[in-house]
C-alpha positions as CSV (number, residue, x, y, z in Angstrom):
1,X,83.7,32.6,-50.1
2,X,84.7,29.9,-47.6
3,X,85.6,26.1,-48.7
4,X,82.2,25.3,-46.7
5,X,80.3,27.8,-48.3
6,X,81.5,26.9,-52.0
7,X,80.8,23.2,-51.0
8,X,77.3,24.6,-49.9
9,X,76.7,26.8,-53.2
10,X,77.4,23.7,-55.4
11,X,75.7,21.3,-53.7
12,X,78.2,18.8,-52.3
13,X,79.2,17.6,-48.9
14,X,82.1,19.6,-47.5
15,X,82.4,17.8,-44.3
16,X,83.3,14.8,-46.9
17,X,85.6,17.0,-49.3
18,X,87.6,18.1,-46.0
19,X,87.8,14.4,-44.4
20,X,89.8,13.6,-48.2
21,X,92.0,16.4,-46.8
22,X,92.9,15.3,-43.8
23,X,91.2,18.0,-42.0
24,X,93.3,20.4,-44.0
25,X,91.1,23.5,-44.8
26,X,93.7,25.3,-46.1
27,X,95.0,22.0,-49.0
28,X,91.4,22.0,-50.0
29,X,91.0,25.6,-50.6
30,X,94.1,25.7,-52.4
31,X,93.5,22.3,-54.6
32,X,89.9,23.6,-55.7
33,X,92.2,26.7,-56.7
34,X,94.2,24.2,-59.0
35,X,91.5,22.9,-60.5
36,X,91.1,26.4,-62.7
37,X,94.0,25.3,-64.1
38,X,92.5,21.5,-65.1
39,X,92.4,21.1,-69.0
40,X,90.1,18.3,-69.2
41,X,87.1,20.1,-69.8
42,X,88.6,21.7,-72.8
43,X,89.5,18.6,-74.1
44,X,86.2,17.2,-73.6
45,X,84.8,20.4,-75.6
46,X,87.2,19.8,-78.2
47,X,85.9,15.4,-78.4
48,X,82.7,16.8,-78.4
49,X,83.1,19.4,-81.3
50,X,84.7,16.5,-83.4
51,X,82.3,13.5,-82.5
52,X,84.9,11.8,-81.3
53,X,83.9,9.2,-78.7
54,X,87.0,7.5,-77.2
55,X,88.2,11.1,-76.6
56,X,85.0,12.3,-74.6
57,X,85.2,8.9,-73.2
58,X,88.9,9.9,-72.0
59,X,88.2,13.3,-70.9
60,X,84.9,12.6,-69.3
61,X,86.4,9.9,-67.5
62,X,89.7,11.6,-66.4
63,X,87.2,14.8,-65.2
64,X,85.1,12.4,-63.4
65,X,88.2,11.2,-61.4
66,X,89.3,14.8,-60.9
67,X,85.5,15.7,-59.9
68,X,85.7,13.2,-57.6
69,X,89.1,13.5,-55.6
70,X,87.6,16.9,-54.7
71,X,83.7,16.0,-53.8
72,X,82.6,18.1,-56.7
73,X,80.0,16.0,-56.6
74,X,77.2,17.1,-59.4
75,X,80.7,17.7,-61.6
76,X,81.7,14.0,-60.6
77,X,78.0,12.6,-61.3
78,X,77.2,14.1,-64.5
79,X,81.2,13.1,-66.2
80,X,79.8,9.6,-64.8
81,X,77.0,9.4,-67.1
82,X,79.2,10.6,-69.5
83,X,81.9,8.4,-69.9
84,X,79.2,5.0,-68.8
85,X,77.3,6.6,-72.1
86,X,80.8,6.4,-74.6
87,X,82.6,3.6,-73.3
88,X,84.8,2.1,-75.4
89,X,84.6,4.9,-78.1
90,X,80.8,3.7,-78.9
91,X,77.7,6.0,-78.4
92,X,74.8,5.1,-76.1
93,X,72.2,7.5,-75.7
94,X,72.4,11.3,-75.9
95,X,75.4,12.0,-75.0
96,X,74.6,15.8,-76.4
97,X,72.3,16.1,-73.7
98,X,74.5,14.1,-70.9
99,X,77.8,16.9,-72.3
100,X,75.3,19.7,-71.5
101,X,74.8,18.5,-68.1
102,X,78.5,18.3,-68.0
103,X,78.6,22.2,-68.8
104,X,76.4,23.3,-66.7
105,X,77.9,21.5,-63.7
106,X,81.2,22.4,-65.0
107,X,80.4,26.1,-65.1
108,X,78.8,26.1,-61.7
109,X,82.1,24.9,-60.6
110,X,84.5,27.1,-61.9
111,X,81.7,30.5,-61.2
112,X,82.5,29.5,-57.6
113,X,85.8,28.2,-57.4
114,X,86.6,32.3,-58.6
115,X,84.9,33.2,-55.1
116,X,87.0,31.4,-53.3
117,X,89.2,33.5,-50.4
C-alpha cells in the first residue's frame, strides 16, 4: 500500500499529509511507520481502565497532536473530542463512548499503517 492509498483507506487528505512533508513521499511513509511505535494509545487504555481523567486528558491530548502532525485525520478528530470532554481532569459527557471512537479510529490506523510498502 502506497502513502496515497493508506491516506485514501482512512479517510484523510494525502495531498495535505505530503504538503507537512515537504513533498517528501518517502519521510511520510517512513513517519506513519514510526507511529507503530507511539505509546500513547496504550496509555490512554491504561487512563481509561483506571478512570483516571487528567491522564486520558494527557494521552488523548498528546495522540491528538501526534494524529494531527501526520493528517490522520478521523484519529486527530475523535482524540479532539476526547480530551475537549476531560479537560482539566473533570468528566463531561461520555467519554466511554467518545474512547470507543478513539479505538476504532485508532485501530483503523494502525490495520493500515501494517500495509504500508
Amino acid at each position: 500500500m502506497t502513502p496515497e492509498e493508506f491516506y485514501k483507506e482512512i479517510g484523510a487528505d494525502y495531498q495535505t499529509a505530503l504538503s507537512r512533508m515537504m513533498g517528501n513521499q518517502g519521510l511520510l511513509a517512513r513517519m506513519l511507520k514510526k507511529f507503530e511505535n507511539d505509546r500513547n494509545y496504550e496509555a490512554l487504555e491504561k487512563a481509561m481502565e483506571e478512570n483516571d481523567y487528567e491522564g486520558i486528558f494527557a494521552a488523548a491530548h498528546t495522540l491528538k497532536g501526534v494524529a494531527g502532525n501526520l493528517e490522520l485525520t478521523p484519529l486527530y478528530e475523535t482524540c479532539t473530542r476526547l480530551s475537549d470532554a476531560t479537560r482539566g481532569g473533570k468528566k463531561d459527557g461520555d467519554v466511554q463512548g467518545l474512547f470507543l471512537a478513539v479505538r476504532e479510529a485508532y485501530r483503523n490506523v494502525m490495520e493500515n499503517v501494517k500495509k504500508l510498502a
